[in-house]
Structures are given as C-alpha cells and as structure tokens.
C-alpha positions, 0 to 999 in steps of 0.5 A: 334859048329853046322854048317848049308850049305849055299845055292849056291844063298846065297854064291854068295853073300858072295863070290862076296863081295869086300871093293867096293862093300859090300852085305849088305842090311839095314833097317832105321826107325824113332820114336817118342820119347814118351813125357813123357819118354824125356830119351827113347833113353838112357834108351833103349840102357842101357836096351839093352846091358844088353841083350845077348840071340842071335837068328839066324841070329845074331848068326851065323859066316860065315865058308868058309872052308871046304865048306861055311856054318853058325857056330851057335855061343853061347851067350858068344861068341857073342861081343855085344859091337862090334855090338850094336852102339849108335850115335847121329847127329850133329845140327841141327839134320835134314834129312840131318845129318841123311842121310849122317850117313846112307850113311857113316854107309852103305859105310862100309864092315863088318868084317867077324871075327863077325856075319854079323849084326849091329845095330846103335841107332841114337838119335838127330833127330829134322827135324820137330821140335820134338823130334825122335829118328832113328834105322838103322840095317844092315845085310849081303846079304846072311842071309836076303833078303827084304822080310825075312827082313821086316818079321824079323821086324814085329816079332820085333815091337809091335801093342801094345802101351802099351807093355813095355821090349821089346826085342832087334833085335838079342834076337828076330831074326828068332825063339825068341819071337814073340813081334808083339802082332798080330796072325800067318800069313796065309802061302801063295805062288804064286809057286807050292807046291810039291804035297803030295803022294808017289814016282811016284807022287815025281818024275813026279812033279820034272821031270815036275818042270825041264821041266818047268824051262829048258823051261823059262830059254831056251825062256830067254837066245835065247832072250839074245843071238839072240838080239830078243825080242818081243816089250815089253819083255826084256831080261838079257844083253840086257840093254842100256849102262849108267852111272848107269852101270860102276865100283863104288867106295866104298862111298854111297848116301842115299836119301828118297821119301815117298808118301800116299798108298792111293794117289798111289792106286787112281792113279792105278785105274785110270789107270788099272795099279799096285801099282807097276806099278805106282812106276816103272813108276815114277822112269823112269820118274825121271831117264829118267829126271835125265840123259837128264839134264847130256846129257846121256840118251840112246836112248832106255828104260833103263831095271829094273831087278825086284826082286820077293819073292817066299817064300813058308811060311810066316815066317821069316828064314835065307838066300834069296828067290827071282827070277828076271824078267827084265822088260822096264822102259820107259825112252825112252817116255816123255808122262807119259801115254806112259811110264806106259803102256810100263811098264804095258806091260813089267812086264806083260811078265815078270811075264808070262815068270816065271816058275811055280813050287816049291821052290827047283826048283825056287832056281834051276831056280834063280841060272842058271838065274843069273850065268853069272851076278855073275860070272862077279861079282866073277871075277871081271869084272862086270861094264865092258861090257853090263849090265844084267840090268840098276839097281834094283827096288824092292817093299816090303809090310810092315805092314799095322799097326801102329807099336811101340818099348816100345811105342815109335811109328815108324813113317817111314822106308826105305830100304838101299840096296846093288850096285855092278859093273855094278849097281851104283843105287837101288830103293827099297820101303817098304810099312808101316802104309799107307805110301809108303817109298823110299829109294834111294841108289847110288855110290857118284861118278857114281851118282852124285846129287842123291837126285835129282832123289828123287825130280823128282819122286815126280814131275814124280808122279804130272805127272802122275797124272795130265795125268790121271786127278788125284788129288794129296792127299798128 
C-alpha cells in the first residue's frame, strides 16, 4: 500500500480535531433540474454508484502510525455506499430545509476508519418555484484547502452543456479526467520561485529565503509581544475579546448572502478599494451591528485573520497552501467610508509584512507563523485566553463561466467551513459565474440568530454604497 507523508501544516489539522471541532471544509451547489430530464436527480445517483474508480484524494486513508501520512487505498477497497449519500428535503423544500441539512451534515465528524470525503446529493428544492436539485461535499481539512477545493470543482463540471456521462467527484479527483472542456490554466504565483542553477545559486536563494522568513516572523511576534502596533497593523493575539472567541459546542448554523460581482466591483472603483476590500467591509459593518444589538461590541476593531493562496501551480493537488495575514475589521467606525479605509489600510500592511520567497519556505513561514494558535488547539486550550484573531474571512475565485453537471446547470455555490476554539464564526466567499457567494458558517450556541449577520451585510453593502453614491444593480 503506497503511503505519502503528510506536511506538518497538514497534520495539524488532523491532530487538533475533537468531536467539537471537526476540520473539515464543505462545498453546497445548487442545480437546475433540466426540464426535459424531470428524473435528472435519481438517474444521476443510480449512475454514479456504479462507478468505483477513486482518485486522490478520495482514495486516500489517514495512517497515524508510524508517522502520519496518506495510504492510497485500491478501488475495491473503497465503501461507496458509506461515502455517496442521497437525501431530500422535507416540504416545503426552501432555503430553509436546505440550510438546516447542511448545518446537521457539517455538525458531524468523519470517521477516520474511510477516506475523509462525503458526498450528499439532495433532491426536493423548490424555493423559487422550480425544480433544483443541491450537492454538498465535504472533505477533511488536511487533504483540501478553499483554493485546492474550488480547483478540484472546476476539473469536476463542464462548459458544455451538452456533455453527458459525466464522472462523479471521486472518479475525478487531483489526476482523472479533466471533464471542464476548457484549456490548462497558465501556472502563475505571487511568491518567488527557486531560481534555476547549480549549488551556489540553491544555497544563496535558501539562505536569503530564510533571512527573509525569520525577518517577518520576528517584525510579526515583537509586535505580538510588546502590545505595539502601527495604527493600522495588527498582529496574532492582539485581538479583542468577544463572543466570537470562547469554547463552541458541536452544532452548526449555515446561513448564505449572494450579491452581483458586477454591483461589488462598481463600488470598488468608487472608492479606490478591492473586491476584497469591500467584502471585508461589509462583514464588519454586520458584526459591528450584530454585537451592539446584544451589547457586546469591543470597543476596538475586531482582527480577521486572512488566509492567502500561495500555490506555486494552478493545478489541483492534495494538502494546503495558504499563509495568513491579520488584518482590522473596523468595527470600532460606524461610518462605512471610515471602516473601509481602516481596512484598506490594514490589509495593505498585511500584505507588506509577507515574505517574499518560495513555496518550501512559505510552508516554513505558515508553519512557525501559526504555532502558538495550534498548540492551543493540540492542547485544548483554545478559546480560553486572547484570541490569534476574532474569526476568519476568506474569499476564493471561482469560475468565471457558466458551469453544468450532465446539463444540469449549476446556478450558486457556497462554501461551508471549519471553527475551532476561540473561533465560533467563518465568513468565506466564492466567486462564480458573476455571482459573489457567502456562506456563513457559526456554532448554534456562541452565535445565536446567525442569519441576522447574513441580513446586515446586505444592509452594510446598501451602506456602503450609498456613502460613496453608488446605485445598487441587484
């Protein structure tokens, strides 16, 4: 049986998993039933089970002994009945029944006995009067990041409306058939790549590369440690207090704002800001709205803790390549035109404060960045002291094209994340099609009335626009 180490980031988060707090990331999409197809759904399901070629990573069991790593498993070894789930809501069958799935499916750690993947097809969605079907997969944290995720999909779904027989998620994976339709994408990365050349040229790059690292992780923690910040940076564990940030139970919320790219890139250009920028700013608004309602608003800015991709290729692979910045959420401004430059700000030294150098040492970087947050999570402590940050905001590109499963158009996708102790609440978003896709994901019992902060950052978003004199095209 062919085994594959496991990258220290990558074990961490197999290593800090409790029934509480399962790290595992999800994705739900929603389709179009097509008109002339009306048993799409059970036909699809029947189809797929008769398919048992795995890729990695649905092939792949988790081996902790003698030191982590991934068995590649062969097909008959793999239970696809355990893993391929068919369920369908209860009437009416709205947003609402498909929500409260999600949340119950997300609540659930998996069984380390399988491979770390389900796959749920839910039928009976009719919230707007038609017929649509949704699919919610999920997968351990350790094997897929946001990034790697939506790759894996855009490997999974085609342009082609008319493309029929296609394979199901597992039999595609990292390295099956491409079923997209579309060419390779070119490979691209904001990091430096290792320079061609022979030893001398290997060793000065690494030795700079470490320099590099050692500078910003230094420049990061005296900031953590002195209290000392410029006005606009922040830094790990410097974060207010909240409710965001005690110990969570093991249910979950699931809650979903969507807006036009085009209505948030409109706004952007009025106000010499990023699509990133602008979401950022509209989460604050709503949590800076949600927790003055219960009377527990710090009275400084709440800190986001920013995941940024760093892959070196654009293809899809096991495992995670993220680093972090921390970065102000302005919830300490009422006026929008404040928060959003206190953000602008931010994310801006953020970004600056990143190092500049490879992927190996990018991992190195990631990995010490994120020790004492881990160790807090491996011993169970986390929730208890000052949090690393107040929760997670993460925005993911999605294909920019119409996407379709054997003709069945997907119309929305959002992401379902992972909490942890000290972090009730995750706010990710994934672009698609001209669409911006949120998907809230909190503890029932730390974040009570989720889908309140859903309604407010729609109400933050009229907010911001009407301070900058932006009309609305939703």
């Amino acid at each position: 049986m062919a085994r594959k180490l496991l990258k220290i980031n990558d074990s961490s988060w197999l290593f800090a998993e409790t029934e509480r707090t399962p790290m595992q990331v999800g994705m739900l999409a929603t389709f179009r039933v097509p008109d002339d197809r009306p048993t799409f759904v059970a036909d699809l399901v029947s189809r797929w089970r008769g398919v048992h070629q795995f890729e990695s990573p649905f092939n792949l069991l988790f081996k902790k002994l003698p030191v982590p790593s991934w068995a590649a498993l062969p097909d008959q070894a793999i239970d696809l009945d355990y893993h391929l789930r068919h369920s369908a809501l209860p009437a009416p069958g709205s947003q609402r029944e498909l929500g409260i799935l999600v949340s119950r499916l997300h609540s659930s750690r998996m069984d380390r006995r399988y491979p770390l993947w389900e796959c749920h097809v839910i039928e009976g969605l009719h919230d707007d009067g038609g017929d649509r079907w949704a699919l919610y997969i999920k997968a351990h944290h350790s094997q897929v990041d946001g990034v790697g995720g939506i790759r894996l999909l855009r490997r999974m779904l085609s342009t082609d409306p008319d493309a029929r027989g296609m394979l199901p998620p597992w039999a595609v994976g990292t390295d099956g058939p491409d079923q997209s339709g579309t060419p390779p994408r070119k490979a691209s990365t904001a990091i430096e790549k290792a320079p061609a050349g022979g030893l001398t040229e290997l060793v000065g790059a690494g030795v700079r590369s470490g320099a590099t690292v050692a500078g910003s992780l230094v420049r990061t923690y005296a900031e953590t440690f002195t209290g000392r910040t410029e006005t606009d940076r922040t830094a790990p564990f410097l974060a207010p207090r909240s409710i965001l940030n005690g110990r969570i139970h093991t249910p979950r919320r699931f809650a979903t704002q969507h807006y036009s790219i085009d209505r948030l890139k409109t706004l952007a250009r009025a106000a010499d800001a990023s699509l990133n920028d602008i979401f950022m700013a509209i989460c604050g608004g709503a949590l800076r709205r949600y927790l003055q309602e219960s009377g527990q608003l710090p009275s400084t800015s709440l800190t986001a803790n920013v995941p940024v991709s760093v892959r070196a290729h654009e293809g899809a692979r096991v495992g995670n390549a993220v680093t972090f910045l921390f970065a102000k959420l302005g919830t300490d401004e009422d006026d929008p035109k404040a928060r959003l430059e206190a953000i602008k700000a931010s994310t801006r030294l953020g970004k600056a404060r990143l190092p500049q150098v490879g992927q190996n040492a990018m991992d190195a970087y990631t990995a010490v960045l994120m020790l004492p947050f881990l160790s807090e999570a491996l011993l169970g402590i986390g929730g208890r002291g000052r949090p690393a940050a107040n929760l997670v905001i993460s925005n993911v590109p999605g294909p920019a094209e119409q996407r379709y499963l054997d003709g069945s158009p997907m119309e929305e996708i959002f992401p379902v994340s992972l909490l942890f102790n000290g972090q009730a609440l995750n706010i990710t978003a994934v672009s698609y099609a001209g669409e911006f896709g949120i998907g809230f994901t909190g503890c029932r019992d730390s974040v009570p009335s989720l889908q309140r902060i859903a309604v407010y950052s729609g109400e933050e978003l009229e907010r911001l626009e009407a301070a900058y004199g932006v009309a609305g095209i939703d």
